[in-house]
C-alpha positions in Angstrom: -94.2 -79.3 -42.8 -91.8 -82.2 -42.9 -92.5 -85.2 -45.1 -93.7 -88.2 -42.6 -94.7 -91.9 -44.3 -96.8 -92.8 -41.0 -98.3 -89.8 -40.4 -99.2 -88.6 -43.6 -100.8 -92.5 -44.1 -102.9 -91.8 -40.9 -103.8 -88.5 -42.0 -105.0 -89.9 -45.5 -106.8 -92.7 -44.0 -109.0 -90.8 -41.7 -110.3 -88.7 -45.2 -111.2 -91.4 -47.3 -113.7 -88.4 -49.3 -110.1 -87.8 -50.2 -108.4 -90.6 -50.7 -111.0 -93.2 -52.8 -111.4 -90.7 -55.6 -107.4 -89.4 -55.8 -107.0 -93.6 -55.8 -109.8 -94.2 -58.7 -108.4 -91.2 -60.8 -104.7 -92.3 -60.5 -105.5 -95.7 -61.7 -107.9 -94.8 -64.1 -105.6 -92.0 -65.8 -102.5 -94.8 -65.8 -104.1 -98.0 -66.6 -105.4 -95.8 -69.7 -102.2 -94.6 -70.8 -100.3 -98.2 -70.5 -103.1 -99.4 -72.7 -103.0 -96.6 -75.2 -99.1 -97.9 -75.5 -99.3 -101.3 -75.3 -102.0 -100.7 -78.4 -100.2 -98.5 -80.5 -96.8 -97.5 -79.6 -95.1 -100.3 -81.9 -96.4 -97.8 -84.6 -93.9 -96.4 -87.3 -96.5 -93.6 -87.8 -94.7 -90.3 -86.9 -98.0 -88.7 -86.2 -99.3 -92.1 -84.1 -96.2 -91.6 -82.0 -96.6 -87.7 -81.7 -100.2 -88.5 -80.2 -98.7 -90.9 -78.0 -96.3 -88.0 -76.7 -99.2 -85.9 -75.8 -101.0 -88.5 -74.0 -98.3 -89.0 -72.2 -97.4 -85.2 -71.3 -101.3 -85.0 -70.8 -102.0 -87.6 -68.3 -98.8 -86.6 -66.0 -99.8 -83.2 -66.3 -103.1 -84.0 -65.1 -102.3 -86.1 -62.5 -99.9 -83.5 -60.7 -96.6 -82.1 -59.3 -95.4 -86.1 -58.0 -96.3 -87.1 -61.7 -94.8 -84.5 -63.5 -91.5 -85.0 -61.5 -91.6 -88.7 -62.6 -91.8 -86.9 -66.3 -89.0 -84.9 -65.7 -86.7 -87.6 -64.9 -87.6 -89.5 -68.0 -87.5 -86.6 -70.5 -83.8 -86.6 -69.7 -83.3 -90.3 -70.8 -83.0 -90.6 -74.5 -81.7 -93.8 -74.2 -84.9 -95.3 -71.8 -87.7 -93.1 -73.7 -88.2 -92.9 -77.5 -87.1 -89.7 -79.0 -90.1 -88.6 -80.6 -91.4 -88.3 -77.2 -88.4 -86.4 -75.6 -89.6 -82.9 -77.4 -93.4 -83.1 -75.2 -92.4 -84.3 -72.1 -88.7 -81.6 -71.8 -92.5 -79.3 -71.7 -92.7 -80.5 -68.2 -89.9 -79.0 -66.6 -90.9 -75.3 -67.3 -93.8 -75.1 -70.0 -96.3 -76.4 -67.8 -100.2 -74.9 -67.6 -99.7 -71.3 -65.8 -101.8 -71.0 -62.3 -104.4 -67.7 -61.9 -102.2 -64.7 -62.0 -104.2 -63.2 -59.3 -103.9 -66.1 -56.9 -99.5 -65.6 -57.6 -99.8 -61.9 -56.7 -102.0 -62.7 -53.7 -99.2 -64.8 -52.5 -96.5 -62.3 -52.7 -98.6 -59.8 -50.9 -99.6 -62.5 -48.0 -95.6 -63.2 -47.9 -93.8 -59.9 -48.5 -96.0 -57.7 -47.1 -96.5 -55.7 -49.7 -98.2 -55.7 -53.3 -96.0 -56.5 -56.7 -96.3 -53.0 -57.7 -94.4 -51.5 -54.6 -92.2 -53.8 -54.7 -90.9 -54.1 -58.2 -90.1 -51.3 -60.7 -91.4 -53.3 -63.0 -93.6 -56.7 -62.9 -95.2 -58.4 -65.8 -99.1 -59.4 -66.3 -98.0 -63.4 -67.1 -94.7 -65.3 -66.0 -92.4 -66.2 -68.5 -92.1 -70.0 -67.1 -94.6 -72.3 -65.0 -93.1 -75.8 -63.3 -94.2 -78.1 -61.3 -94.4 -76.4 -58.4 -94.6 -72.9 -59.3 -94.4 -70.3 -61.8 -91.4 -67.7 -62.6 -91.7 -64.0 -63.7 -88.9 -61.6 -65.1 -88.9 -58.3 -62.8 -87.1 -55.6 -62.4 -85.8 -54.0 -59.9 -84.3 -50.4 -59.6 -82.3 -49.7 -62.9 -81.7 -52.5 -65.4 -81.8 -54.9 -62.5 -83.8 -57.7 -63.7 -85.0 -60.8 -61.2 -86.2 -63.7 -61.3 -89.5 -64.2 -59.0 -90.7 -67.9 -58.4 -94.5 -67.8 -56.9 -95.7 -71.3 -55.2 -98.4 -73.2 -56.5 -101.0 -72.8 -54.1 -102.2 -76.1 -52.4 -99.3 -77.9 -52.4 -98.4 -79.1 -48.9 -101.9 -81.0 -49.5 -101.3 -81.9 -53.0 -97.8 -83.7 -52.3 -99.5 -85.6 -48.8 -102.4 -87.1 -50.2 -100.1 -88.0 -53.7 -96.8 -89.7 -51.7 -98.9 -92.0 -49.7 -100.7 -93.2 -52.3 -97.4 -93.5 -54.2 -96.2 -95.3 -51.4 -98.9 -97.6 -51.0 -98.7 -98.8 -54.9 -95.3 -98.6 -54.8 -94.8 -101.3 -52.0 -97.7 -103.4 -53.5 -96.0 -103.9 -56.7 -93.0 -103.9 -56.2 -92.9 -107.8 -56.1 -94.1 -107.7 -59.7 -90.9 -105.1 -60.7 -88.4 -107.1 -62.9 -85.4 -106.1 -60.1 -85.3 -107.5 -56.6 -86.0 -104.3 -55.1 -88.4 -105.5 -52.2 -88.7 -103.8 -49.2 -85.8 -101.0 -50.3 -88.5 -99.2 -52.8 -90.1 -98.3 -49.6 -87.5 -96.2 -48.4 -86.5 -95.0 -52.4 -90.2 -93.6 -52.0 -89.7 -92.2 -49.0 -86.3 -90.3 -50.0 -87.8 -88.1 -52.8 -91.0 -87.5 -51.0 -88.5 -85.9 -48.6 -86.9 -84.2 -51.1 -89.9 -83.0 -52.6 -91.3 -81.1 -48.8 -87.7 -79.6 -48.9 -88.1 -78.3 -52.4 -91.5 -76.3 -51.4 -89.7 -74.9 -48.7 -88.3 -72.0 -50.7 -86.5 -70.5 -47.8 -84.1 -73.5 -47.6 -83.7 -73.1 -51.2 -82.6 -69.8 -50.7 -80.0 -71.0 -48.3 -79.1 -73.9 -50.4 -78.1 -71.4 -53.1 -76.0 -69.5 -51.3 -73.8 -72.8 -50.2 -73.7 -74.1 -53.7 -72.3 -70.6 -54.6 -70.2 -70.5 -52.1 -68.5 -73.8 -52.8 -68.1 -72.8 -57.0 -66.8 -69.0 -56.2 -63.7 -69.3 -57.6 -65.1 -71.6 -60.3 -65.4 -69.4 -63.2 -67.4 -71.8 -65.9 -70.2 -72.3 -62.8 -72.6 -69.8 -62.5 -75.3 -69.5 -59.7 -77.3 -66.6 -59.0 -77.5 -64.2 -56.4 -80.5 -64.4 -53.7 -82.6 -61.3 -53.5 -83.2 -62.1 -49.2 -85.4 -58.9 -49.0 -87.4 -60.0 -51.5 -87.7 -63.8 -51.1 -89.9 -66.0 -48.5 -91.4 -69.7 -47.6 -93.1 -69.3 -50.7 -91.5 -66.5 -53.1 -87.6 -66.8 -54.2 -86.1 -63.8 -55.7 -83.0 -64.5 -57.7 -80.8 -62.5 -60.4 -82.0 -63.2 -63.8 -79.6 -65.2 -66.0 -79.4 -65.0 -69.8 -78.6 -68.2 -71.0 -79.9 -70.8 -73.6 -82.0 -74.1 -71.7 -78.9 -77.4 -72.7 -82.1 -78.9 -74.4 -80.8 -78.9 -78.4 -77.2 -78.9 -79.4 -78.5 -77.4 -83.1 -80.0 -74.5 -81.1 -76.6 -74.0 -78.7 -74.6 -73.9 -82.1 -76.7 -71.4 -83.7 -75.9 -69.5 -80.8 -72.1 -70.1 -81.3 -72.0 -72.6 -78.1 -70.2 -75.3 -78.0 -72.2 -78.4 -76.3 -69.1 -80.5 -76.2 -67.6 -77.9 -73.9 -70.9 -77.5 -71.8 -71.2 -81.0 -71.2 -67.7 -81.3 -70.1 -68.3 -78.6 -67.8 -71.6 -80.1 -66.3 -70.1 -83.5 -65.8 -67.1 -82.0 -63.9 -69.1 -79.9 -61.3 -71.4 -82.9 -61.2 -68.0 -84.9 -60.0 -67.4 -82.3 -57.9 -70.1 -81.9 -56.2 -70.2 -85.8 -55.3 -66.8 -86.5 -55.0 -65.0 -83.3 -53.4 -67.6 -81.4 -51.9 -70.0 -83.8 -50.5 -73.2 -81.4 -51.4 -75.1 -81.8 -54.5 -77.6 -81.1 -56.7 -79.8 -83.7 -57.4 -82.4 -82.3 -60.3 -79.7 -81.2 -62.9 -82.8 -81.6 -66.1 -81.9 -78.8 -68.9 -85.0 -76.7 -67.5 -82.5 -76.4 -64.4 -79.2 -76.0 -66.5 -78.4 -72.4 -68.8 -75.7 -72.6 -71.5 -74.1 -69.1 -71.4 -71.6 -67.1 -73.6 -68.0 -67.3 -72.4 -65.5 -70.0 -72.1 -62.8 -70.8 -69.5 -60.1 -73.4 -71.2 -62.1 -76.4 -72.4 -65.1 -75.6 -70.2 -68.0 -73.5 -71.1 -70.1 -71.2 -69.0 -73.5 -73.2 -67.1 -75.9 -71.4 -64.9 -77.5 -73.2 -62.3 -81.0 -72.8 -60.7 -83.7 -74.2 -59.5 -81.6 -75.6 -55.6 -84.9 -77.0 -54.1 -83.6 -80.9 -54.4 -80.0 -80.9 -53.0 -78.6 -83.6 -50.6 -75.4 -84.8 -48.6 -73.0 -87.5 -48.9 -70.7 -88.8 -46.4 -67.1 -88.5 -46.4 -66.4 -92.0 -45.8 -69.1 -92.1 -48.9 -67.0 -89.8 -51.2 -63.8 -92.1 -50.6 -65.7 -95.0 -51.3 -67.0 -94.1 -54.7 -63.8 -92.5 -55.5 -62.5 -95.5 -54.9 -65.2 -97.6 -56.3 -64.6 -95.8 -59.9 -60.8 -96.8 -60.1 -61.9 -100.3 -59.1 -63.9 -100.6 -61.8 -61.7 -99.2 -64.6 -59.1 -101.6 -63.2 -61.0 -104.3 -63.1 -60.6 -105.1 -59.7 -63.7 -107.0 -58.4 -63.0 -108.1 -55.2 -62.3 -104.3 -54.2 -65.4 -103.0 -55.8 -67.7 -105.9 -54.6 -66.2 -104.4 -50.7 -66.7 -101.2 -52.1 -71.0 -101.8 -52.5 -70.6 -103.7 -48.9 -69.5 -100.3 -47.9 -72.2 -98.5 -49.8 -74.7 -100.6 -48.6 -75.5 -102.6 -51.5 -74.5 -105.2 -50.3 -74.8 -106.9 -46.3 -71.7 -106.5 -44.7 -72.6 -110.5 -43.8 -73.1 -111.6 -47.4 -70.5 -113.8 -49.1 -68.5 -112.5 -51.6 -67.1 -115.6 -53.2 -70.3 -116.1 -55.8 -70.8 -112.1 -56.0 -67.3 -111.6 -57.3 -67.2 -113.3 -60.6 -70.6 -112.3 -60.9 -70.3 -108.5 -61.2 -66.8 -109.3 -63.6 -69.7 -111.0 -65.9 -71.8 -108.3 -65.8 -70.0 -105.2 -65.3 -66.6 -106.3 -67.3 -68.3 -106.6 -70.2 -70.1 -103.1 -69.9 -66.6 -101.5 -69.7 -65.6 -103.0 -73.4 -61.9 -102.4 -74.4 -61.6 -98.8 -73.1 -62.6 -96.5 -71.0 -64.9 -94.3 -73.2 -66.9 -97.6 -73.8 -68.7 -96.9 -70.8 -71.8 -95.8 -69.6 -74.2 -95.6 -66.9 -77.1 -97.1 -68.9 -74.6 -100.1 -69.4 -74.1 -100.6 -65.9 -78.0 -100.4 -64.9 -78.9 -102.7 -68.0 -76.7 -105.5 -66.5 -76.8 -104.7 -63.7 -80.6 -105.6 -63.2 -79.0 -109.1 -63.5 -77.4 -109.0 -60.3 -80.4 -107.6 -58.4 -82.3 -110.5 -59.6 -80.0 -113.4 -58.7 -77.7 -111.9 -55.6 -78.8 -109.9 -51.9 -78.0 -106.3 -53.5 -80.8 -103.7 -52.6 -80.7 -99.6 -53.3 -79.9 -97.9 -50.3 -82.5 -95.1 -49.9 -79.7 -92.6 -49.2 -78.2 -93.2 -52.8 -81.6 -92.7 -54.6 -81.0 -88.9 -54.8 -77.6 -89.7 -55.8 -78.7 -92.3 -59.0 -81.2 -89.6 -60.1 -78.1 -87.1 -59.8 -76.4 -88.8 -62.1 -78.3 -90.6 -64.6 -80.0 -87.1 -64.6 -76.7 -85.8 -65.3 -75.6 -88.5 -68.1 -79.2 -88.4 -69.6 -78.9 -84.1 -70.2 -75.2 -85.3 -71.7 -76.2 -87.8 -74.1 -79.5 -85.4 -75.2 -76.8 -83.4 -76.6 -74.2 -85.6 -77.5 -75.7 -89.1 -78.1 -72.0 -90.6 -78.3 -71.3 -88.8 -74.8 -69.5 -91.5 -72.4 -69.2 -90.3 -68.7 -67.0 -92.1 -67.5 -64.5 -90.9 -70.2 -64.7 -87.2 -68.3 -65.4 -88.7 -64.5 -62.1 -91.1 -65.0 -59.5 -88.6 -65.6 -61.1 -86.5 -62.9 -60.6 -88.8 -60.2 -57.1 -90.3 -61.5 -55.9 -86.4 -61.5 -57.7 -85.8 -57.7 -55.6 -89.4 -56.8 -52.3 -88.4 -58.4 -52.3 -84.7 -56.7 -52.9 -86.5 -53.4 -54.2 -82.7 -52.1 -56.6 -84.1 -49.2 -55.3 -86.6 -46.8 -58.2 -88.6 -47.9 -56.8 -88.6 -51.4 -53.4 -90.0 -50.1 -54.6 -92.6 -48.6 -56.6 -93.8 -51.1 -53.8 -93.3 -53.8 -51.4 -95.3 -51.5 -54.4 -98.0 -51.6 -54.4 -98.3 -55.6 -51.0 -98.2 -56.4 -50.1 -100.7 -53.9 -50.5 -104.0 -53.2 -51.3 -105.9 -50.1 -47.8 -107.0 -49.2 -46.3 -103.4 -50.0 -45.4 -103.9 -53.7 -46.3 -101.3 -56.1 -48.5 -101.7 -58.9 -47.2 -100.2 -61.6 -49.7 -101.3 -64.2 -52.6 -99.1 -62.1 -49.7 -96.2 -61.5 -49.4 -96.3 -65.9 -53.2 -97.0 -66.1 -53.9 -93.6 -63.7 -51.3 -91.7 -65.7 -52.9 -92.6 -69.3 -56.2 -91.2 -68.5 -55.2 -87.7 -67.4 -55.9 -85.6 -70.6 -56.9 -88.5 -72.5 -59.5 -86.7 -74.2 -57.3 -83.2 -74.1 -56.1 -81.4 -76.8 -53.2 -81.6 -75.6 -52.1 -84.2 -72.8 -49.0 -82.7 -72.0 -50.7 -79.7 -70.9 -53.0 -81.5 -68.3 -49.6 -84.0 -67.2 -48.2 -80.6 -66.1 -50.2 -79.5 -63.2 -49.8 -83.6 -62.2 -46.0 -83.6 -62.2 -46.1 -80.5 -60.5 -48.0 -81.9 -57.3 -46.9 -85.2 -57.6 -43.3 -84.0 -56.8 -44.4 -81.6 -53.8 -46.1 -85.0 -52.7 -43.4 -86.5 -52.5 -40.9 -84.2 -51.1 -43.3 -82.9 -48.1 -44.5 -84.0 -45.3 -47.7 -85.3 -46.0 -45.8 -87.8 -48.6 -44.1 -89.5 -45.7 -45.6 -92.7 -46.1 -45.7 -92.4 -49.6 -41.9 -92.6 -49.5 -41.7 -95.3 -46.4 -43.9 -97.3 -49.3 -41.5 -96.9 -51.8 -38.4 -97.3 -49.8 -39.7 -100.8 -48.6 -40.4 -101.3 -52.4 -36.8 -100.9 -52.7 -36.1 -102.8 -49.5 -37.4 -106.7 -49.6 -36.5 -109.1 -47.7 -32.9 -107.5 -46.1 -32.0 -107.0 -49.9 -32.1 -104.6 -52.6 -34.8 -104.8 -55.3 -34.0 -102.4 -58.5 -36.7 -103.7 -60.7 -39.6 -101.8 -59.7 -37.6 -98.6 -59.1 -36.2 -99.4 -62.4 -39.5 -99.7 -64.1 -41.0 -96.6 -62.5 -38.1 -94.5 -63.4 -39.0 -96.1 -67.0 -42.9 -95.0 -66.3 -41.8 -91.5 -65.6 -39.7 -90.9 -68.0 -41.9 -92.1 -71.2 -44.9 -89.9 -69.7 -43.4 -86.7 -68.3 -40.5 -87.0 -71.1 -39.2 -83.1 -72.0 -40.4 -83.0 -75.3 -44.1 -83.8 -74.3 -44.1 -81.7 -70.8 -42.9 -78.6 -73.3 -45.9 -79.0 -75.4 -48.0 -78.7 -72.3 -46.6 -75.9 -71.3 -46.5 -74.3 -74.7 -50.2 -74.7 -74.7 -50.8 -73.4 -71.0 -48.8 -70.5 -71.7 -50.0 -70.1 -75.2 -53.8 -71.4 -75.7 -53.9 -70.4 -79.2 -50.6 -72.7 -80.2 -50.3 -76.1 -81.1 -49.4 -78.5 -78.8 
């Protein structure tokens, strides 16, 4: 079964048993809880607010697995949804009401072909977690060989039909009233998750999913996935390995476990960069009932566990090189490239004139970035951003909604645990390293892009402005300048950096005469930040951890 707007509307329409009461009891159980917050949510009371909490977990709960996704997003937003609130609804991504036990091991019999019993050493009377759309046990296999067994709610294909068209339908009605000119694009933002959501019930993709994403992070230390059980797994039942880790919900309760949250974040954000930027294949539901902090550390990383690979989705190469380069646009300031960059996205018509949009998103978006770098964060940009979707012809495309959710998902888990936590203080030095190491031809082209201009001169303040952000946030910024050096000299001297060097000798060339003053000044660049004494700290450090730098 295959999510389908048209046919799934036809199909609802020719039931409307089904459809007039699902309608009635949607509207009912949501006009009742905006009231119930319009009334009393301005209250100070702790125990008024706690109520409120409830309702809220309550009434999404009631209303069902579409609902209770829209919960899950939220609970990983401290910064949209009050924090008294946070503690209930993180309850709906794996402390969720517990379907018959009988009707779980009736599906594993009808899917594996045999009973629990004969197929497990050892399976328990109750699972240990319940979600939106299923329920996990802790088995064992033969030995100490414990497994994780997610069973399917039952119903669901129905469930999910009958919910995404009416979805739909409301969706598209008000979407006039929304405060951003979304118009016709929420259509298709609808239509994306409900096709994630039929993917995610299909738990044989999952499986297969979960062996790509391991493939792509097995030399990746700090990234755990776990292995798939394929004898034991189905449409409907997913065996996994069972991983012992800690949920990223608290960072008191990682600490008390001698984790370090700092580290874990780091580590989430970076194969969350990955993922987008280098891989193309990513997971789009990374809420801490998905994520495990476990023990171990690999430099400044720590150890995360992934599960849960029922909402992944592509991006395009040409994609991946425009939002790498999108990000250096940004943090340079350069808004003529990045307003290209969202034609290219598709934010923008490839027809509409730039001229008004330009100074537009400096307005906005220069003033989110502050005087640095770590000043930065995604709720900034979607804050003022909500400006420009008003006033100018940008829309969502619906192939970046899964990609938004990614990462505000992704930021959101961040600042639960670090409430100071910028992103783009991580995701910056990532890409300036990626650009600087020129390893992909990809890479090259785009570093050849940034660091010179349109009449072949090179920009040294972007060169110096890349350069400052590897290992800002380091311990030691030598030790990460290393590795950069390193590949920047085999760069230069092979040949992939041909035209790297055809640039820099017609830097040198201009004109039929010799120019020394931006060789000059780049030998000056180089020196001051890969200068012997700082280089030997880094490599102190990489050959020494434990010294200072």
């Amino acid at each position: 079964m295959r999510y389908d707007p048209r046919r799934d509307l036809g199909w609802l329409l020719l039931r409307p048993w089904v459809a007039i009461p699902r309608l009635v009891q949607v509207l009912w159980s949501l006009a009742g809880l905006v009231l119930v917050l319009l009334l009393r949510g301005g209250s100070s009371n702790a125990a008024v607010q706690q109520g409120l909490a409830r309702r809220i977990l309550n009434t999404l709960t009631g209303l069902g697995p579409c609902f209770i996704k829209l919960g899950q997003a939220l609970s990983t937003r401290p910064d949209l949804v009050r924090r008294d609130w946070l503690e209930e609804l993180t309850r709906l991504q794996d402390d969720l009401p517990a379907f018959s036990h009988a009707v779980a091991l009736a599906c594993i019999r009808e899917e594996l072909g045999a009973p629990a019993e004969e197929l497990f050493e050892e399976f328990p009377d109750t699972p240990i977690a319940a979600a939106s759309l299923g329920q996990v046990y802790k088995a064992r296999l033969q030995g100490q060989h414990w497994v994780a067994v997610k069973v399917q709610r039952p119903n669901l294909t129905f469930i999910l039909r009958r919910d995404l068209v009416l979805i739909r339908a409301l969706g598209v009605m008000t979407a006039p009233l929304l405060p951003l000119n979304l118009g016709f694009g929420l259509g298709g933002i609808i239509d994306e998750f409900g096709r994630s959501l039929f993917e995610e019930i299909d738990y044989g993709l999952e499986a297969a999913n979960a062996e790509r994403f391991s493939a792509l992070f097995a030399q990746n230390d700090a990234v755990y996935v776990p292995k798939v059980e394929r004898m034991l797994s189905s449409t409907r039942v997913l065996t996994t390995t069972w991983i012992d880790g800690a949920k990223m919900r608290d960072s008191e309760e990682l600490r008390s476990q001698q984790l370090d949250p700092t580290a874990l974040i780091r580590t989430g954000v970076i194969c969350g960069l990955q993922q987008l930027l280098e891989f193309g294949y990513f997971h789009a539901d990374p809420h801490p009932g998905n994520l495990f902090a476990m023990r171990g550390r690999t430099g400044d990383l720590g150890h995360v566990g992934y599960v849960d690979f029922g909402m992944m989705d592509s991006i395009s190469d040409s994609d991946r090189l425009t939002l790498t380069g999108a990000v250096v646009h940004l943090i340079n300031r350069d808004f003529p490239g990045l307003a290209k960059d969202f034609q290219s996205l598709g934010f923008l018509s490839p027809t509409a004139d730039l001229t008004p949009i330009i100074p537009a998103l400096e307005e906005v978006l220069g003033g989110s970035l502050g005087d640095s770098v770590g000043s930065f964060n995604f709720k900034a940009i979607t804050d003022r951003f909500s400006e420009l979707m008003f006033d100018y012809p940008f829309r969502v495309p619906a192939r970046f909604a899964l990609i938004i959710r990614a990462v505000v998902s992704q930021e959101g888990l961040a600042l639960r645990l670090d409430p100071d936590f910028k992103i783009i203080a991580i995701a910056y030095p990532y890409v300036a390293r990626r650009l600087l190491a020129g390893d992909t031809s990809e890479m090259r082209e785009k570093l050849l892009e940034v660091i010179f201009d349109e009449s072949g001169r090179l920009r040294l303040d972007r060169l110096e402005s890349l350069l400052a952000v590897v290992g800002q946030d380091a311990p030691a910024p030598g030790k990460e300048l290393i590795p950069v050096a390193g590949a920047g000299l085999r760069l230069l001297f092979s040949r992939d950096g041909a035209d790297l060097r055809r640039r820099l000798l017609m830097t040198l060339i201009r004109d039929d005469r010799l120019h020394t003053d931006d060789v000059r000044a780049l030998v000056g660049l180089l020196r001051r930040t890969f200068g012997p004494g700082r280089l030997a700290g880094g490599l102190l450090q990489r050959l020494n951890p434990l010294a200072a730098a």
